[in-house]
Every structure is written in C-alpha cells, then in structure tokens.
C-alpha positions, 0 to 999 in steps of 0.5 A: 984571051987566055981567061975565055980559053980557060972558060971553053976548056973548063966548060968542056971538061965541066961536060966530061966530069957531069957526065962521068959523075951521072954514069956512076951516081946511085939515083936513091942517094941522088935523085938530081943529075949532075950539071956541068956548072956542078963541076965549073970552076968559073961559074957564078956563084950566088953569095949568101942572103943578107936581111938586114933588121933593126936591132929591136928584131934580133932582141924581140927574137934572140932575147924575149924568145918570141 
C-alpha cells in the first residue's frame, strides 16, 4: 500500500515538475516537451540492447578492419 501511494504522489509531482519544466524550457534547444515519465522516479526504464555475435564477428570487425 505505501509503494502504490508513492507511485500516485510521484506521478502527480512527475505532472508539476513537466509542466514547470515546459514553462521555462527554450524551444530551440529543446524542441521536444517535457513528459512527466521524464521526471518519474518509478518509471521503467529500458535497459540497454545486448547483440550477442559469435567471436569470429568481433574479429572480422575490430581486427581485419572490415
């Protein structure tokens, strides 16, 4: 119960924080809006991309430069 209280108060605070944020932001630097999953702490973050590739790959890549 206290970690879906959390979630609603940081998704409310998440809302406040983007819309602050998209007041004063200058739209040349930053042509995107801000979201509030910008500013969520609990939000899902995608991990980074594995590619897994024999080692023969990195050689043929890294070593014979091709």
């Amino acid at each position: 119960m206290a970690e879906a209280r959390s979630k609603e108060r940081w998704s409310h605070t998440s809302a406040l924080l983007a819309l602050e944020a998209n007041i004063h932001r200058d739209r040349k630097r930053k042509p995107t809006p801000y979201r509030p999953s910008d500013f969520n702490p609990h939000r899902q973050r995608p991990g980074p991309a594995t590619v897994r590739a024999p080692v023969s790959v990195l050689k043929t890549v890294f070593v014979d430069r091709r």
